[in-house]
Structure formats: C-alpha cells, structure tokens
C-alpha positions in Angstrom: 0.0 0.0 0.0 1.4 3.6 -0.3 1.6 6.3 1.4 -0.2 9.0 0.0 -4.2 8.5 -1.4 -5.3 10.5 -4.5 -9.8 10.9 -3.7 -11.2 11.8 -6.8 -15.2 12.4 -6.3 -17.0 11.7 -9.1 -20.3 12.5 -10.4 -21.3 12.0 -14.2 -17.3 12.0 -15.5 -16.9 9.3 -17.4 -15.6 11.0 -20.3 -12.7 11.8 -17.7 -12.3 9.6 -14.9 -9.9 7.3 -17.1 -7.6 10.5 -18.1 -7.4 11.8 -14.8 -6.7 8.3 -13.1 -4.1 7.5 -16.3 -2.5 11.1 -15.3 -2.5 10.3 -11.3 -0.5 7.2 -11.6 2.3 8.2 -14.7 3.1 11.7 -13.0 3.5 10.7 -9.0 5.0 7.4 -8.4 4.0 5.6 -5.2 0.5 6.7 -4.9 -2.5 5.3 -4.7 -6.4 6.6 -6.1 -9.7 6.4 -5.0 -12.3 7.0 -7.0 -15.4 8.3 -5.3 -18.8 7.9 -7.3 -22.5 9.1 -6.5 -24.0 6.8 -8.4 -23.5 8.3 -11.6 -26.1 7.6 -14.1 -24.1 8.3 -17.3 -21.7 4.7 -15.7 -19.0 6.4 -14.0 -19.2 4.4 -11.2 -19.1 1.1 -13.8 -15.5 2.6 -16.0 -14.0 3.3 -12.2 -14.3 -0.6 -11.8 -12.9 -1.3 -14.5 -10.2 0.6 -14.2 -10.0 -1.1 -10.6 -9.7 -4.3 -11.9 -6.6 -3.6 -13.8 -5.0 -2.0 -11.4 -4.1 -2.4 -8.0 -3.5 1.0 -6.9 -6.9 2.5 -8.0 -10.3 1.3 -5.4 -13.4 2.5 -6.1 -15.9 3.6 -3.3 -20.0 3.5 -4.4 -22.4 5.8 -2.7 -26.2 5.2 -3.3 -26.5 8.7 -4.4 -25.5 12.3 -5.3 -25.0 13.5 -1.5 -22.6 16.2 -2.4 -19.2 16.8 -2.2 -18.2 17.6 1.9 -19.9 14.4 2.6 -17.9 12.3 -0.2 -14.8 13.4 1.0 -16.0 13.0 4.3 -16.5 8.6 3.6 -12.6 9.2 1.7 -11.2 10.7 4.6 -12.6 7.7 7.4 -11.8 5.1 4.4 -8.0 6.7 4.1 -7.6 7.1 7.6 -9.1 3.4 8.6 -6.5 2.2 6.1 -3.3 4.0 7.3 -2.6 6.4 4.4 -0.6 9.2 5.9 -1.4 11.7 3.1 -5.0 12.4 1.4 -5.5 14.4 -1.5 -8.3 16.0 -2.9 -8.8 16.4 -7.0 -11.3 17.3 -9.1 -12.3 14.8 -11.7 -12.3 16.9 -14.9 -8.8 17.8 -15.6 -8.8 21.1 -14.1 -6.3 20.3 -11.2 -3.4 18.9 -13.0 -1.3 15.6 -11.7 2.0 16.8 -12.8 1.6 19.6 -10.3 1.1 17.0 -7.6 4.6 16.8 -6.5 5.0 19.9 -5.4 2.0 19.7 -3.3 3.6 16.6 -1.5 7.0 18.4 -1.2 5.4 20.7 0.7 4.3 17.9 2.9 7.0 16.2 3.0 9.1 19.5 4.4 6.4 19.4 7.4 3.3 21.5 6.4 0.2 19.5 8.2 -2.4 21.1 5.2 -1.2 22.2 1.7 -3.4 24.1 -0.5 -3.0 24.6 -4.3 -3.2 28.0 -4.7 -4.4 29.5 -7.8 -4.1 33.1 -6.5 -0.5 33.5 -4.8 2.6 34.3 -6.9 3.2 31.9 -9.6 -0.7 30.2 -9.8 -3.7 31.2 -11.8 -6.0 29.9 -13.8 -6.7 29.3 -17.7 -9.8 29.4 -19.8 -11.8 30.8 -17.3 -14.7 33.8 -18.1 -14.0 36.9 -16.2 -16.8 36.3 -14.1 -16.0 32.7 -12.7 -12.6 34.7 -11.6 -14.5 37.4 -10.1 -16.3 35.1 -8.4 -13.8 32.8 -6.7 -11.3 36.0 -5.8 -14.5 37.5 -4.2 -15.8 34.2 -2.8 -12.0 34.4 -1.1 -11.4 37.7 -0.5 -15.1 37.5 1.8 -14.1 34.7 3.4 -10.5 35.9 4.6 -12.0 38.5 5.9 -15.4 37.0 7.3 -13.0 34.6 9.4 -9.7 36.0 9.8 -7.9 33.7 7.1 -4.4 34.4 6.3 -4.4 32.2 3.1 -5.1 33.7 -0.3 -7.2 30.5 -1.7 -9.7 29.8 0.5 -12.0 28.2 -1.9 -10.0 25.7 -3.4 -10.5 22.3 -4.5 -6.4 20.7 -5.1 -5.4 20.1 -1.3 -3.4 17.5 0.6 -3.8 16.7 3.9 -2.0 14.7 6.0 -3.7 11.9 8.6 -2.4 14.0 12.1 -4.6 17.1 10.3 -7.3 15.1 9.5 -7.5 13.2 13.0 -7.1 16.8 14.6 -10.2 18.2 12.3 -13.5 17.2 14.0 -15.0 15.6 10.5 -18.5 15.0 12.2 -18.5 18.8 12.5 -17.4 20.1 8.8 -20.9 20.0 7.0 -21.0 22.4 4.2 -21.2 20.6 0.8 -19.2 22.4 -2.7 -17.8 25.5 -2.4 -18.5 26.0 1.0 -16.9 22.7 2.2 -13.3 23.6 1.2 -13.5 26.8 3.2 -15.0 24.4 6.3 -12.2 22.7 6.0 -9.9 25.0 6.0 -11.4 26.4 9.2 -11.4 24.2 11.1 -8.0 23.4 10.0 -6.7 26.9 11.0 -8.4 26.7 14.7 -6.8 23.2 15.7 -3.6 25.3 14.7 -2.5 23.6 11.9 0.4 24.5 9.7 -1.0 25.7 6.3 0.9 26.4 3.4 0.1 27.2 -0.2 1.8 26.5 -3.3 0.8 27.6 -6.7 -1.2 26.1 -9.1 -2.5 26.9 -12.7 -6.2 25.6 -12.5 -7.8 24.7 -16.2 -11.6 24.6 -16.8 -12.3 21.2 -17.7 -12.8 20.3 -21.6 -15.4 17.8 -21.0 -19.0 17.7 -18.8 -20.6 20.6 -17.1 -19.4 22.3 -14.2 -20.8 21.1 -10.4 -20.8 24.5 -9.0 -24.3 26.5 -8.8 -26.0 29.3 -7.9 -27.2 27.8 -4.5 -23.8 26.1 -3.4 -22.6 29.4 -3.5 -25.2 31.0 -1.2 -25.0 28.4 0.8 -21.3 28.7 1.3 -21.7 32.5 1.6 -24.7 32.1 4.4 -22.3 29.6 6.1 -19.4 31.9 5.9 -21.3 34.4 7.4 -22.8 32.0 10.3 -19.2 31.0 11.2 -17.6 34.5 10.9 -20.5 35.5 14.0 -19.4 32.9 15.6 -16.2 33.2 16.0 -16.2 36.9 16.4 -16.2 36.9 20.5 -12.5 34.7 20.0 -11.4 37.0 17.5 -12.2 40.3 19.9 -10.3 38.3 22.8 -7.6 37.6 21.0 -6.9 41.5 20.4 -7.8 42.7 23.5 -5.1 40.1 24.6 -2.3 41.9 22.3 
C-alpha cells in the first residue's frame, strides 16, 4: 500500500475519470487513487471498476446517491484514515487540477506543512480558460471569506489540497458539514483553529474540456450564508484575542 491517497469524487465523468486516473498514476510514483462515485447515471461508477480491476492501486468507493461533495470526502477521509494512508489528497475529476503539479503539493508535505493548499491566487498560480466572471467570483468568494473569518491564506476556496492523517485526526470531521464550495472553506477552518500549519503552493487551474461544471448558484449561497454563520461565531475569540495583544 502507499503512502499518499489521491480521492477523486466523481459525479457523471466518465468521459474523464480514465484521463485523470491515467494522469494520477504516470506523473506521482508511489501513490494510490480512489475513485469516489454518487451513483452516476451516465456509468462512472461502472468505468471506475474497471479501471480497478486492472489495477491495483486505484479502489473505487460506491455511494447510493448524489450526497454532495463535503460528505464524499468525508466517507474518503474515514476510508484513508481506517487504512493507514498518511497523506490524502483532494482532485477534481475533470482535468482542471493537473497531476503533474502533484509533486510539489507533496514536497510541501514532506518539508512538514500539516495542510497544503493549491493556490491559484498567490505568486506563480492562476488559472486558464476561465470567463472573467468565474474569476470574479472565486477571488470574491475568497477575499469574503479571509476577511469574514480572519484567514491568512489567499485560496480559500479551493478544491487541489493535501492533507496529511495527524490534520485530519485533529479536524473534527462529524462537525465540517457544508457541501461544494462551502466545504473547502469548512475545512480550511477548522484546520486553522486546531492550529494547523498551512501552506500554499501555486497552481495553474484549467476549466475542464469535457461535462458541465458542479458548481451553482445555490452552493454558492449556501457557502456564503455559512461563511457568514461561522464569521458571528467566532467573532467573541477574535475580539479576545486582540484585547489580549
């Protein structure tokens, strides 16, 4: 078994999910994938297996439905951490967080970071073949949430992390419950609050080339209303902790 385990949710992908598996294993040696599916009608779920079956490093996990994304990471994390992987990643199916950046991810790891986020919007990251508003949306879907909750990070919102198993044991998973966008900032959260160390490393994030986009107009309201909830309350911490400078 290895070391690190490469969670790939998947939800009507099966134009990609044999790319992005095929890209996994040739760029990071050493790694193994797990391929998450909600019961995709378009036979996601069925091309996974197969790909399971002819290799040893990729598992496929089968959920009875589309539940939504904080909760399929959620079954990842317990299934990584019940089988002794000491590093989890999280990638999108489609393409749009590239393998061969993977390494550097894990470097950062492996030089003692707990959490390491792909960053699309420090030095050296950014994204490609995006329309102006999808930026304008994720740097302001950021920028609100830095502020909202005191993050330090510049990419609070995205989806190309690593963590290792001492995070995720130290991260009260029965606790993170946003789904989508709001999930990743959860995470993040509660991440920064068990005093985690947190690094970001850039990333150039492509829109996917195949399928339609998960992301809608109600995961990001929802993510926003959270944001807001846990921004209240944490506020009375936040004052203490400045009163205490």
């Amino acid at each position: 078994m290895a070391e690190t385990l490469v969670v790939i949710p998947t939800y009507n992908e099966r134009e990609n999910v044999t790319a992005i598996v095929d890209r996994v294993r040739t760029a990071t040696a050493h790694v193994d994938v797990l391929v998450v599916d909600d019961n995709s009608p378009d036979g996601t779920g069925e091309v996974a297996d197969g790909l399971a079956a002819s290799d040893a490093a990729v598992f496929v996990l089968h959920r009875a439905a589309k539940n939504g994304l904080g909760m399929a990471y959620g079954e990842a994390f317990r299934w990584a951490l019940a089988r002794g992987y000491s590093r989890i990643v999280e990638m999108d199916a489609d393409g749009s967080h590239a393998p061969e950046q993977l390494p550097a991810l894990l470097s950062a790891a492996d030089d003692g970071a707990d959490v390491v986020l792909g960053s699309r919007w420090v030095p050296g990251g950014g994204v490609e073949n995006w329309p102006r508003y999808r930026e304008l949306l994720s740097r302001g879907g950021s920028a609100y949430a830095r502020f909202v909750l005191g993050l330090p990070q510049r990419d609070v919102t995205g989806g190309y992390r690593v963590f290792t198993a001492r995070a995720l044991s130290s991260i009260r998973l029965e606790d993170v419950h946003s789904q989508g966008y709001g999930f990743q900032v959860d995470m993040l959260f509660h991440a920064q609050r068990a005093g985690l160390v947190i690094v970001e490393v850039p990333i150039t994030f492509v829109e996917r080339e195949f399928g339609e986009s998960k992301m809608t107009g109600g995961i990001v309201l929802e993510a926003m209303f959270r944001v807001t909830l846990w921004g209240i309350g944490a506020l009375p911490g936040r004052l203490r902790r400045r009163v205490a400078r």
